[in-house]
Every structure is written in structure tokens, then in C-alpha cells.
VEXNU-935053 format. One record per residue: residue number from 1; x, y, z of N, C-alpha, C in turn. Coordinates in Angstrom, 1 decimal. Example, Ala and Ser with C-alpha at 12.3 -4.5 7.8 and 13.67 -1.06 7.14 Angstrom:
<rs>
1 | 13.2 | -5.7 | 7.8 | 12.3 | -4.5 | 7.8 | 13.2 | -3.3 | 7.8
2 | 12.8 | -2.2 | 7.1 | 13.7 | -1.1 | 7.1 | 12.9 | 0.0 | 7.9
</rs>
This chain:
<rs>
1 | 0.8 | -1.2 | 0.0 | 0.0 | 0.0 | 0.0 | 0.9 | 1.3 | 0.0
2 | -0.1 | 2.3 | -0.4 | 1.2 | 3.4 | -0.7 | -0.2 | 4.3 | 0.2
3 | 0.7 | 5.2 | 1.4 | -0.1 | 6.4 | 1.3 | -0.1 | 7.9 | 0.5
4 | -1.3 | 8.3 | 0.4 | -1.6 | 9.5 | -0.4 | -1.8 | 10.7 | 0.8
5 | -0.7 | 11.4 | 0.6 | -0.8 | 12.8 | 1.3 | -2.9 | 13.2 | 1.4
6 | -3.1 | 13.5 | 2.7 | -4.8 | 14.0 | 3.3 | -5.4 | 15.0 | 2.5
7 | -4.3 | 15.8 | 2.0 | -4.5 | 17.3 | 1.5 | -5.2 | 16.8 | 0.5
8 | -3.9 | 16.3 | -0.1 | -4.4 | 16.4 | -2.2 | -5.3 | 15.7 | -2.1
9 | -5.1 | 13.8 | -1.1 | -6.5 | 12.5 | -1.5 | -7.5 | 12.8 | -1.2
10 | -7.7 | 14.1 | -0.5 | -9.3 | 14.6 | 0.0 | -9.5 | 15.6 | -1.1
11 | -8.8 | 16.2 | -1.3 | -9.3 | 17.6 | -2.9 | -10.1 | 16.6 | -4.1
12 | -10.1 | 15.4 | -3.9 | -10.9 | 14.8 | -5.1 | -10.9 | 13.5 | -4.7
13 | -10.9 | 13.0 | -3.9 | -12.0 | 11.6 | -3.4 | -13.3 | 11.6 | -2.7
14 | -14.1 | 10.8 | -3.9 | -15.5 | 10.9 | -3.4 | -16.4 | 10.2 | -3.0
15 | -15.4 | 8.8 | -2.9 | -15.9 | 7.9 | -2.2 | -15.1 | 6.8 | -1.1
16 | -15.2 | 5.9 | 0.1 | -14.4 | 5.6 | 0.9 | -13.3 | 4.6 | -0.3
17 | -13.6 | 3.7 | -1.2 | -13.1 | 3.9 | -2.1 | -13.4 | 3.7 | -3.1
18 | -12.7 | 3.6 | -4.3 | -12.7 | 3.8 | -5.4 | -11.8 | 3.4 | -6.6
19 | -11.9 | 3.4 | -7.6 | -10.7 | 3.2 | -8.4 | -10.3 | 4.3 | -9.9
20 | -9.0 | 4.3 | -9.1 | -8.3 | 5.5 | -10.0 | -7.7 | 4.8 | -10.8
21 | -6.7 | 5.7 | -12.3 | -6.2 | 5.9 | -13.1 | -4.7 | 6.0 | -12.8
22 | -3.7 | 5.0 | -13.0 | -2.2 | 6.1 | -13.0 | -1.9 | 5.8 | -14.0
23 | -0.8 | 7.0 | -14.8 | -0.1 | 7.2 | -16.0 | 1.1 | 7.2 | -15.9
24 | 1.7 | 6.4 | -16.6 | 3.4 | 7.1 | -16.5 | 3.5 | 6.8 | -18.2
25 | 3.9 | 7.8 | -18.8 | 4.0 | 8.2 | -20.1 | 2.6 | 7.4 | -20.9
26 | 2.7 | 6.7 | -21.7 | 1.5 | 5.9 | -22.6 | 0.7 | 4.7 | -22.1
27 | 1.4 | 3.9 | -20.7 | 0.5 | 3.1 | -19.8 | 0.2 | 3.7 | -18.8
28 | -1.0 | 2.7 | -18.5 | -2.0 | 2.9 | -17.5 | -2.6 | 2.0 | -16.8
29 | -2.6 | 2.2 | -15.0 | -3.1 | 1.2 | -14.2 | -4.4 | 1.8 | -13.4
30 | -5.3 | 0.4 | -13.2 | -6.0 | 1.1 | -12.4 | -5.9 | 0.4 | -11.3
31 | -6.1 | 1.2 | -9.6 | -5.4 | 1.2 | -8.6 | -6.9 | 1.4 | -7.8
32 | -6.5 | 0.0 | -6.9 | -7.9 | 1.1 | -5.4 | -7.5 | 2.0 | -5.0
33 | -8.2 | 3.2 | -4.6 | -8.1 | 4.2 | -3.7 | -8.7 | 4.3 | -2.7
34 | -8.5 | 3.8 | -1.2 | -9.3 | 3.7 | -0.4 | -9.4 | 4.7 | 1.0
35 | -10.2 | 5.8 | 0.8 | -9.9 | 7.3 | 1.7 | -10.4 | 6.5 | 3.1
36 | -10.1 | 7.1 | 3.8 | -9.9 | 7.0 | 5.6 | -10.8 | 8.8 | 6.1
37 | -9.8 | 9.1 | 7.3 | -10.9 | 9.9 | 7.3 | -10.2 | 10.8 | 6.9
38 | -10.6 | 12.6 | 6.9 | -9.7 | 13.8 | 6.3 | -8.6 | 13.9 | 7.5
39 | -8.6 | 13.3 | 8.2 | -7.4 | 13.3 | 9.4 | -5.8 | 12.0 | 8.9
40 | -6.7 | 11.2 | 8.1 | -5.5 | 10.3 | 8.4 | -5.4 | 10.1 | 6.4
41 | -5.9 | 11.0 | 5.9 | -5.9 | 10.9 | 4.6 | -6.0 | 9.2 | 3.6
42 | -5.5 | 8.6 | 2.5 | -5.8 | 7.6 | 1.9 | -4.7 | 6.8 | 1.6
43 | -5.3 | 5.1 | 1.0 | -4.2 | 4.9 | 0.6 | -4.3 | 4.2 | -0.6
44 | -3.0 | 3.3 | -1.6 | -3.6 | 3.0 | -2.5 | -3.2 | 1.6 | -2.4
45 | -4.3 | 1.0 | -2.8 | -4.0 | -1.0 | -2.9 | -4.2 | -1.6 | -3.9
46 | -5.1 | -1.9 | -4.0 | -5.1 | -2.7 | -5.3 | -4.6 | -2.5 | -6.4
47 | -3.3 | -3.5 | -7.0 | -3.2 | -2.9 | -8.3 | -1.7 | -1.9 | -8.1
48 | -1.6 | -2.0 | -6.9 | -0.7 | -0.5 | -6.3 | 0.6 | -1.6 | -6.5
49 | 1.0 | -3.1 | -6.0 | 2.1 | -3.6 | -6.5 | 2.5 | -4.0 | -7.5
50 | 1.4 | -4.5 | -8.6 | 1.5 | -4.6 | -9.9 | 2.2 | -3.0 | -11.0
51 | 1.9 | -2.4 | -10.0 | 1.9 | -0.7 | -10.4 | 3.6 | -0.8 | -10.3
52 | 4.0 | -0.9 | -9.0 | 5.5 | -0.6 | -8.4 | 5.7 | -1.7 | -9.1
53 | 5.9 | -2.9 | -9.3 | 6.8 | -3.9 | -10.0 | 6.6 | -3.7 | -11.4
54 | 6.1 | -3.2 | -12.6 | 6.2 | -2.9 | -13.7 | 6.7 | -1.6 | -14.0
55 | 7.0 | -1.0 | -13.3 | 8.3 | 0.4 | -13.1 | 8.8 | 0.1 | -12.5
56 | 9.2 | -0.8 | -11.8 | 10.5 | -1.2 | -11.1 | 10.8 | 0.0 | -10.2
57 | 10.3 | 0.3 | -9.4 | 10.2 | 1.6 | -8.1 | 11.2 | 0.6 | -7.3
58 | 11.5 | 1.0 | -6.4 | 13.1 | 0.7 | -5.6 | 12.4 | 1.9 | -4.2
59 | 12.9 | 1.2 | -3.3 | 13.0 | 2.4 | -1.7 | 13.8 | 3.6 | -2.1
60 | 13.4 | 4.6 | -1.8 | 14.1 | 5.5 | -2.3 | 13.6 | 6.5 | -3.4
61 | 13.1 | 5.5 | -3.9 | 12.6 | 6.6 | -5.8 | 11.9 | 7.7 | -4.9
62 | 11.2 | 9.0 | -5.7 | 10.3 | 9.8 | -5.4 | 9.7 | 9.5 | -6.5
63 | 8.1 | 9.8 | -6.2 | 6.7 | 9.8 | -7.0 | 6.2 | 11.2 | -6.9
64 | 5.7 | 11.9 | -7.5 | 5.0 | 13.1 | -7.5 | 3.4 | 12.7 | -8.6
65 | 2.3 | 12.2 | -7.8 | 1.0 | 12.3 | -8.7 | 0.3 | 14.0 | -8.9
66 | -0.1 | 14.3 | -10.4 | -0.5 | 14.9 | -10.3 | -1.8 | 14.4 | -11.1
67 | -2.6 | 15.2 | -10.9 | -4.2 | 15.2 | -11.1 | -5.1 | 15.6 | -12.1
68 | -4.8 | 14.6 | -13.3 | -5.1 | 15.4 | -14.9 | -6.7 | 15.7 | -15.0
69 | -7.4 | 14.2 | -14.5 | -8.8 | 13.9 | -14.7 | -9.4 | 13.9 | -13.3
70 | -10.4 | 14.8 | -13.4 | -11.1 | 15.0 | -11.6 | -12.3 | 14.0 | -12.0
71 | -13.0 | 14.1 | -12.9 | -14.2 | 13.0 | -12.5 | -13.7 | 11.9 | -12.5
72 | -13.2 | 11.0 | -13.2 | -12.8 | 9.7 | -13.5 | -11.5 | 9.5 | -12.8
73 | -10.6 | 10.6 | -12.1 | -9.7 | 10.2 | -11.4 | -8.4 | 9.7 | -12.0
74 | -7.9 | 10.5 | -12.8 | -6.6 | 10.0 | -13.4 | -5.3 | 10.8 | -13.1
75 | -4.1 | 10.1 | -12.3 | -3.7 | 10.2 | -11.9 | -2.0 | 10.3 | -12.7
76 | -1.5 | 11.4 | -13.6 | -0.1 | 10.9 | -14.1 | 0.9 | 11.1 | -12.6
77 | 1.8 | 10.3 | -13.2 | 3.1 | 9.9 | -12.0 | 4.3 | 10.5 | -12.4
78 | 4.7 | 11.3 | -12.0 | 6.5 | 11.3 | -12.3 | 7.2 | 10.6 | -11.5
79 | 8.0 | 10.1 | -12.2 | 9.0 | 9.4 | -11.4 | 10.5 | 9.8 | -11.2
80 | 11.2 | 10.3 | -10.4 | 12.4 | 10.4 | -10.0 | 13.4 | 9.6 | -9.3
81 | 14.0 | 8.9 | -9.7 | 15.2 | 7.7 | -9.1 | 15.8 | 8.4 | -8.3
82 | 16.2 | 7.3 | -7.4 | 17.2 | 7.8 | -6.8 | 18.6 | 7.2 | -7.0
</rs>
């Protein structure tokens, strides 16, 4: 599971969960999103290790999601190695 910073996973989750979109360049996964409360913000599961093992993410990488699609929830990723 990965968590999603309270701030941003509450600016546009609208259900306890749901399933989003991630992008990294021309593929795409879709991922549960499963919000908690606005206190303890969301996280992502399903779909979320098939995600990290097909970009080969490593401890350490940084991720920055940004927020292309608000109704349907599509999520592009940058990715930064470390």
C-alpha cells in the first residue's frame, strides 16, 4: 500500500473507495483508492504492487502524482530515481 498525502486525496475523493487511473508516459493502471478519514488521509492498494513492480520503483525513488482527470480520477506519476 502506498499512502496519499490528506490534503491532495481529499481535494478529489469521493468515495471511501474507489478506483483510479495512474499514468506514466503511454500506460496505465488502475489502482484502489481507499480514503480513511480527512485526518488520516488515503491509501492506494489494489493494483498498487503490480503498479511498483512494472516500473521497477526501488525504496528511495520519489513519486509526484499529479491530477489530470477529476471525474474519473486519473492520476499521471512522475517518477524520480534515486
Amino acid at each position: 500500500m502506498q499512502h496519499v498525502p490528506v490534503t491532495f486525496a481529499w481535494s478529489f475523493v469521493k468515495n471511501r473507495k474507489q478506483t483510479v487511473t495512474l499514468q506514466v508516459r503511454e500506460r496505465s493502471w488502475a489502482v484502489n483508492l481507499i480514503g480513511h478519514t480527512k485526518e488520516s488521509g488515503a491509501e492506494l492498494s489494489g493494483g498498487w504492487r503490480e503498479f511498483v513492480t512494472e516500473n521497477g520503483l526501488m525504496d528511495g525513488d520519489v513519486y509526484i502524482f499529479e491530477l489530470i482527470e477529476r471525474n474519473d480520477i486519473v492520476l499521471k506519476v512522475h517518477i524520480f530515481r534515486c
